[in-house]
C-alpha positions in Angstrom: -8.0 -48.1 5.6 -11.0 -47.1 3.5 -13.2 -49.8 5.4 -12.0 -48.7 9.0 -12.9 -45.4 7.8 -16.5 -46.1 6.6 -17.3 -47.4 10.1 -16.5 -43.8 11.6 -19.6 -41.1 11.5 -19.4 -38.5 8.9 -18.4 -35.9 12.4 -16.2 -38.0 13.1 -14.4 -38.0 9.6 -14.6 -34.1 9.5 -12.7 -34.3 13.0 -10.0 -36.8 11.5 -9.9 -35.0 8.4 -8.7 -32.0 10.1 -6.1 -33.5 11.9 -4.7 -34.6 9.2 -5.2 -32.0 7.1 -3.4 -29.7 10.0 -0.5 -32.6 10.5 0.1 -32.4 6.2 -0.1 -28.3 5.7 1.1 -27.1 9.4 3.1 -29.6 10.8 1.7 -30.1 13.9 -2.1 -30.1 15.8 -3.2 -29.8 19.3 -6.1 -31.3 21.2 -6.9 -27.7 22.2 -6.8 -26.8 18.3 -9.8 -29.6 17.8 -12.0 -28.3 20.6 -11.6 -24.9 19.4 -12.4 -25.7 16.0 -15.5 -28.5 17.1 -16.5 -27.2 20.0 -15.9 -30.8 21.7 -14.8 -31.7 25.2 -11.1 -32.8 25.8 -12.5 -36.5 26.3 -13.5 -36.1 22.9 -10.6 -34.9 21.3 -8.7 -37.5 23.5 -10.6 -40.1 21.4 -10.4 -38.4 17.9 -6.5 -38.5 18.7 -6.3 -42.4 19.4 -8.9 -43.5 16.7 -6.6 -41.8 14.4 -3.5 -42.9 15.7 -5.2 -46.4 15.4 -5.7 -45.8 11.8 -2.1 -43.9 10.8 0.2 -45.0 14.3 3.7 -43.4 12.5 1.7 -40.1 11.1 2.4 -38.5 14.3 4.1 -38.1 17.9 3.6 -36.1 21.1 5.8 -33.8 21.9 5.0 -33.0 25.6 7.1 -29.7 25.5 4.4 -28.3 23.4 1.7 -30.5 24.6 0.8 -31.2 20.4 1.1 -33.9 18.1 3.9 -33.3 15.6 4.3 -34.5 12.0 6.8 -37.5 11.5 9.1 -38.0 8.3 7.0 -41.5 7.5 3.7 -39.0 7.2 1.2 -40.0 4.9 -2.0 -38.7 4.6 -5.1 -40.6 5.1 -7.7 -38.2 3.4 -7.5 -37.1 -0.1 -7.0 -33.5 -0.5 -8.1 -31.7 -3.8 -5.6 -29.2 -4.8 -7.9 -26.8 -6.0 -10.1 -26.9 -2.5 -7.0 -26.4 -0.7 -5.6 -23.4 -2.2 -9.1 -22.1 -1.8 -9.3 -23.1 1.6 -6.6 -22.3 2.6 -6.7 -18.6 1.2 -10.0 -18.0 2.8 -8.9 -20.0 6.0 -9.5 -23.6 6.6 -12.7 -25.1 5.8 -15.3 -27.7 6.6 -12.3 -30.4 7.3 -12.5 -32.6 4.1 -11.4 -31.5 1.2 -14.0 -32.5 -1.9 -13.6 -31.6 -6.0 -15.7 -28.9 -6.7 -18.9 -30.2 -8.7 -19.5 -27.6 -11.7 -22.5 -26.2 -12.1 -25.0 -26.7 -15.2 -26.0 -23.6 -15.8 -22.8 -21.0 -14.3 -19.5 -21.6 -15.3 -16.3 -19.8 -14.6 -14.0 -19.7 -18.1 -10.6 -19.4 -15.7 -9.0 -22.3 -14.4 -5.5 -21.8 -12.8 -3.2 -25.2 -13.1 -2.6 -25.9 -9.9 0.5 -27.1 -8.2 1.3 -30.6 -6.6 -0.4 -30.9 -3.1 2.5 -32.2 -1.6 4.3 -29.2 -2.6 1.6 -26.9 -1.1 2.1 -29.0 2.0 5.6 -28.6 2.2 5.5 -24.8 1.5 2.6 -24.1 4.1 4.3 -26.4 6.7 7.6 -23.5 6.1 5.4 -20.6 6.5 3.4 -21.8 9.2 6.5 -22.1 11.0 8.6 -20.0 9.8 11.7 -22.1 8.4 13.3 -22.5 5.4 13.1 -24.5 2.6 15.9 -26.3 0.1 14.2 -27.0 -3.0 14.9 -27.5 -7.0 13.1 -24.9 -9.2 13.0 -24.7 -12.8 13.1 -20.7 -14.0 12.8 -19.9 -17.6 16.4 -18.2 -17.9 18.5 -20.8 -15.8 17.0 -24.1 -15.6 16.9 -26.0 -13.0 18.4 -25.1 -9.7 18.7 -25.7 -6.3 17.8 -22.5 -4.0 16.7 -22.0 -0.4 14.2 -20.2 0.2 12.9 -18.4 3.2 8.8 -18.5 2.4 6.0 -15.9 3.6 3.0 -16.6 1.7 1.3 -18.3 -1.2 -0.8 -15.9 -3.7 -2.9 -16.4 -6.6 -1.9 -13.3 -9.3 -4.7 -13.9 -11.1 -2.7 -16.6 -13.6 -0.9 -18.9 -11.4 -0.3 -19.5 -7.8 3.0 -18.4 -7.0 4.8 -18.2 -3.7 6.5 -15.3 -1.6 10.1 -15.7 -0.5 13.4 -14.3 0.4 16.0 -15.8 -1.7 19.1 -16.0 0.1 21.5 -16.3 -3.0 20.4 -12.6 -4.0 19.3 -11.8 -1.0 16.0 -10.2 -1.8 12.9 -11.5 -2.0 11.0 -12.6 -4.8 8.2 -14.7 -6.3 8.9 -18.0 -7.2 6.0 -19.9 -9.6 4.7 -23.0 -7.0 4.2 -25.4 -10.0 8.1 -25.1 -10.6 9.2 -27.0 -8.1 10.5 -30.0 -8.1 11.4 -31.2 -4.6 11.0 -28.3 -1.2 12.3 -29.9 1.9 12.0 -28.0 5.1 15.2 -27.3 6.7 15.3 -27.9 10.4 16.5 -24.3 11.5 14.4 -21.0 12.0 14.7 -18.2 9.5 16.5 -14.8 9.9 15.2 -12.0 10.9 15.9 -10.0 8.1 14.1 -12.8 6.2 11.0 -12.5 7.5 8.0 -11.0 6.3 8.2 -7.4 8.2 10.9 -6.8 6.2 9.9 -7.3 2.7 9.6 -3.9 1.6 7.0 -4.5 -1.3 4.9 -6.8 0.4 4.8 -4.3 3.1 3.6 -1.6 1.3 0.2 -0.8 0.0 -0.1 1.4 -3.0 -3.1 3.1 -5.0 -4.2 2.5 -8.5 -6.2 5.1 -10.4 -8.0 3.5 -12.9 -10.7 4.9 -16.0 -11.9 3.7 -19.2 -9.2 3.7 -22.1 -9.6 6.8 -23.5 -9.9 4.7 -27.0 -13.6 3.4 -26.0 -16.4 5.0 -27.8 -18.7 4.7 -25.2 -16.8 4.9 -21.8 -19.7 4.6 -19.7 -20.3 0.6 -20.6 -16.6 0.1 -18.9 -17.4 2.4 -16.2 -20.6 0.3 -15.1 -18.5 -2.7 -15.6 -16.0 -1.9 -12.6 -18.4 0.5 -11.4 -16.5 3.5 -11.2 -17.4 6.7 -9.0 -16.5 9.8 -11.2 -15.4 8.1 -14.0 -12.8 6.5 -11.9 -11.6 3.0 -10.3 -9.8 3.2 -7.1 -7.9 0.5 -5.4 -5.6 -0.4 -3.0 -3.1 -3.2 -3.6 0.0 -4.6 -2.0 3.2 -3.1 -4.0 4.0 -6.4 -4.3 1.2 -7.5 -6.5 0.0 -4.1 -8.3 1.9 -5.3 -11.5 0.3 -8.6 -11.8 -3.1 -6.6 -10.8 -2.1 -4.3 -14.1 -1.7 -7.1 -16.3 -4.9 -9.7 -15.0 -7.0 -6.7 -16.3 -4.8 -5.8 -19.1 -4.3 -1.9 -18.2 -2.8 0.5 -20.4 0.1 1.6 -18.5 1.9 3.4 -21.3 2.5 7.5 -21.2 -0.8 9.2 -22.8 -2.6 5.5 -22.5 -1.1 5.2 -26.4 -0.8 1.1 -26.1 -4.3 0.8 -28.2 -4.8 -2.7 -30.3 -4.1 -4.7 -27.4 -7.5 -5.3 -26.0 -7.3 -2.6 -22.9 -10.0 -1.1 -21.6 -8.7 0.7 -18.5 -6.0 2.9 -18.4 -3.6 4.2 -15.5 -4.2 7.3 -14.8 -1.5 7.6 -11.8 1.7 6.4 -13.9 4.0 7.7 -11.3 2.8 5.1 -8.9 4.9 2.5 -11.0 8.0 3.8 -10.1 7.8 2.4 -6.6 6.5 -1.0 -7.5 8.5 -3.5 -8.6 8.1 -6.4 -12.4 6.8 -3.4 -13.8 7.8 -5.2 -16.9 4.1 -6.8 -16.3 2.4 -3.6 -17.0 1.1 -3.3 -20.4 2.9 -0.7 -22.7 5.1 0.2 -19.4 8.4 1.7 -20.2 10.9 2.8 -17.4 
């Protein structure tokens, strides 16, 4: 495999790369979807299609209904895909085609580093989204172990700690986050999602709300924190998905007690609009929070 690949050119590779990329994370890929994204004739595409067919022949069939190539149950990937790079990419949209480790740089380094989930699991999970269907799949929670759940998945986020996916839960029937490097197994079921399970209905996701934010009345000089976030008036304003405000709140450790009294605990914002709380929800994330 690696030496049939060699012999290909490096726009070649990118063009391969991308089909299977799209067959792993969306399920399916069209010619149409390579000569929008290369700019290359059908004739073109036409070849990329059978040189990569030549390399991976059960990776793929046509489905003539849709006119696309569709992933097959023997799938398996001819490119390497770094986890990190695929999160990224695909949070910022899909990117140059192959997926390579990001080199760190000598002299600027970034001190966070998420652990990041199994790519085959982000596969999986995307592959649900993308086409809206549920998945079965065992997760480990802290409270109850390990379980088998389906899921009916909307997105994948990064709260600032962990990647973490969006779902309607159909055992509680809500929806909820569910931590992606919990799972153990997700297999797509064959069978489209509910309405009611679909993204324009989660509430919280759905709705944006604003955060007031200052300097923790505690700092001695509040101006050093209000150049840090650069502040207009002494104050921070943002809007945020309901959805995610709380992990927002605790990423950037704000005092979210009543008179901004949780001091000690390294904060150096507080909220100034506590009422905004009551209408998000894991406000057990906000620092010094009490319902």
């Amino acid at each position: 495999m690696t030496e049939q690949l060699d012999t290909l050119t490096h726009a070649q590779k990118e063009r391969l790369a991308f089909i299977d990329f799209s067959l792993q994370y969306f399920g399916h890929v069209a010619r149409t979807d390579l000569i929008s994204r290369f700019k290359t004739g059908l004739a073109a595409s036409t070849r990329d299609f059978t040189a990569y067919k030549a390399l991976a022949p059960n990776n793929l069939v046509l489905v003539h209904q849709t006119k696309s190539y569709h992933r097959t149950a023997e799938f398996k990937a001819i490119f390497s895909h770094d986890p990190e790079v695929i999160l990224t990419s695909l949070s910022r949209g899909f990117g140059n085609g192959i997926s390579h480790g990001v080199q760190p740089s000598e002299q600027c380094f970034d001190a966070v580093r998420l652990i990041h989930p199994d790519a085959g699991i982000i596969a999986a999970l995307m592959r649900a989204i993308h086409n809206k269907q549920p998945i079965e799949c065992g997760y480990v929670s802290v409270s109850s172990g390990e379980t088998t759940r389906v899921l009916c998945p909307h997105a994948i986020v990064n709260n600032g700690h962990r990647w973490h996916v969006r779902a309607y839960d159909r055992k509680h029937e809500t929806f909820r986050d569910f931590v992606c490097t919990r799972f153990t197994f997700v297999k797509t079921l064959p069978q489209d999602i509910n309405t009611k399970e679909g993204r324009q209905y989660d509430e919280q996701w759905n709705t944006e709300v604003t955060l007031t934010l200052t300097a923790h009345p505690s700092i001695a000089q509040p101006r050093a924190i209000q150049m840090d976030y650069a502040m207009q008036d002494g104050q921070m304003v943002l809007t945020i998905k309901a959805a995610l405000a709380a992990y927002l709140l605790r990423q950037w450790q704000v005092d979210c007690s009543v008179g901004s009294k949780f001091t000690g605990q390294g904060c150096q914002l507080a909220l100034a609009n506590l009422e905004i709380l009551e209408g998000i929800e894991n406000t057990a994330l906000a620092p010094g929070y009490k319902v």
